[in-house]
C-alpha positions in Angstrom: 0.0 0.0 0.0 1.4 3.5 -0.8 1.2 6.1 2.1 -1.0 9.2 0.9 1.3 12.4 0.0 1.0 15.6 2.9 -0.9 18.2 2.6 1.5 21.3 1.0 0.9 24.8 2.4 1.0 27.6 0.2 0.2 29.9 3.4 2.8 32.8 3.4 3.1 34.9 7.0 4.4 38.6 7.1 6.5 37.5 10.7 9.5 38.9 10.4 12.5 36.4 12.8 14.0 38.5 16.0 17.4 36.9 15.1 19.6 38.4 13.1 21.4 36.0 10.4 24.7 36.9 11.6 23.6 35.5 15.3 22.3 32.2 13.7 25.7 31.3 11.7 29.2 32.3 12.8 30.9 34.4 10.8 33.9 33.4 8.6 36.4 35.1 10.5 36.1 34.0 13.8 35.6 30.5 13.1 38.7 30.6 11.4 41.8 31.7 13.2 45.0 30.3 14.2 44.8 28.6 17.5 41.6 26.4 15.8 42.6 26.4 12.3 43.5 22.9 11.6 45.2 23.4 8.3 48.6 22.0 7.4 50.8 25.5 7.4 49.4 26.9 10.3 49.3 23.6 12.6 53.2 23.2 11.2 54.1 27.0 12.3 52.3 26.2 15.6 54.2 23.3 16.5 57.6 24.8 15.0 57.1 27.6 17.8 56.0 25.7 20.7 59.0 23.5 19.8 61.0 26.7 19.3 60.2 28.2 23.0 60.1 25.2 24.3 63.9 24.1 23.6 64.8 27.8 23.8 65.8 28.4 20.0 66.8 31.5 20.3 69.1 31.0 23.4 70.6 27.8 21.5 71.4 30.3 18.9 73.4 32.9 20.8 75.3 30.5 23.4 76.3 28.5 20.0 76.1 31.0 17.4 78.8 28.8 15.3 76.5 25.9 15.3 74.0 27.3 13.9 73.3 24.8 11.0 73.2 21.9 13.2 71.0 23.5 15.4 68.6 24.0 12.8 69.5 21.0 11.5 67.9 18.9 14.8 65.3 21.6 14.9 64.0 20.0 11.3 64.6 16.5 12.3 62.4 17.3 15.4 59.6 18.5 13.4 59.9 15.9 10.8 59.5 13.6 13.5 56.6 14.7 14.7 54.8 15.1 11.5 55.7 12.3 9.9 53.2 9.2 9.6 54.9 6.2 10.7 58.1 6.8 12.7 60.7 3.9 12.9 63.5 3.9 15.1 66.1 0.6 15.1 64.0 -0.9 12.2 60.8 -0.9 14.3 57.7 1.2 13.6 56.7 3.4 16.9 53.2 4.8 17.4 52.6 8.4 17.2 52.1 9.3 20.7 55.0 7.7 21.7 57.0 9.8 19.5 54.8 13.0 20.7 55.4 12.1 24.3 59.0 12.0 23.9 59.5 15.0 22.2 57.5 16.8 24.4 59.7 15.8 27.1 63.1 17.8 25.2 64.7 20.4 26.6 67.1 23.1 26.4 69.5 21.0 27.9 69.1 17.9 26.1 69.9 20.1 22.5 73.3 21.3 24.1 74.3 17.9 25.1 73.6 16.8 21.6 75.5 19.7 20.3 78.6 19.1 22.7 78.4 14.9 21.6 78.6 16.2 18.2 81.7 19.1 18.7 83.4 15.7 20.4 83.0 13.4 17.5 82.8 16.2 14.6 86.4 15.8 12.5 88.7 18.6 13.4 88.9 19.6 9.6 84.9 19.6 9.3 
């Protein structure tokens, strides 16, 4: 059996809505701005600063001016790192969070010790 069709209203009111149509949608701009935007550049720069602060770039920088390159040189692998997909270290794939985690947990001091291993093995001529 078929279901009969509803009754259309052609009925038109003159009511005119108390809300605004700015108040019933968001506007562009503030749904979009940095700290929610979840595109690719802006999540990268995010990270690449909280990372930067975090490890004290700039303080990296002027105690070891003459290491510059290598400096920014672990400052790329440590991004790359954390946006790469699948991470393997020793041959074996680690999940995501674990790599997150232990990044998060780097510091200033970790970075110079790096950078003092390196000076010790580095060739005198290189």
């Amino acid at each position: 059996m078929t279901q009969p069709l509803s009754e259309n209203n052609t009925e038109t009111t003159s009511e005119t809505s108390s809300v605004s149509p700015s108040a019933k949608e968001e506007p562009k701009e503030q749904m979009k701005t940095p700290e929610n935007t979840t595109d690719g550049q802006t999540e990268f720069d995010n990270i690449k600063a909280m990372f930067n602060e975090k490890l004290a770039y700039r303080d990296l920088l002027q105690a070891h001016g003459s290491e510059e390159s290598i400096i920014d040189e672990i400052a790329f692998n440590i991004l790359k790192m954390y946006f790469s997909k699948p991470v393997t270290i020793k041959e074996v794939q680690k999940p995501k969070p674990l790599i997150w985690s232990a990044l998060m947990r780097l510091t200033y001091w970790h970075i110079e010790r790096l950078l003092f291993k390196y000076k010790s093995v580095r060739l005198p001529y290189g």
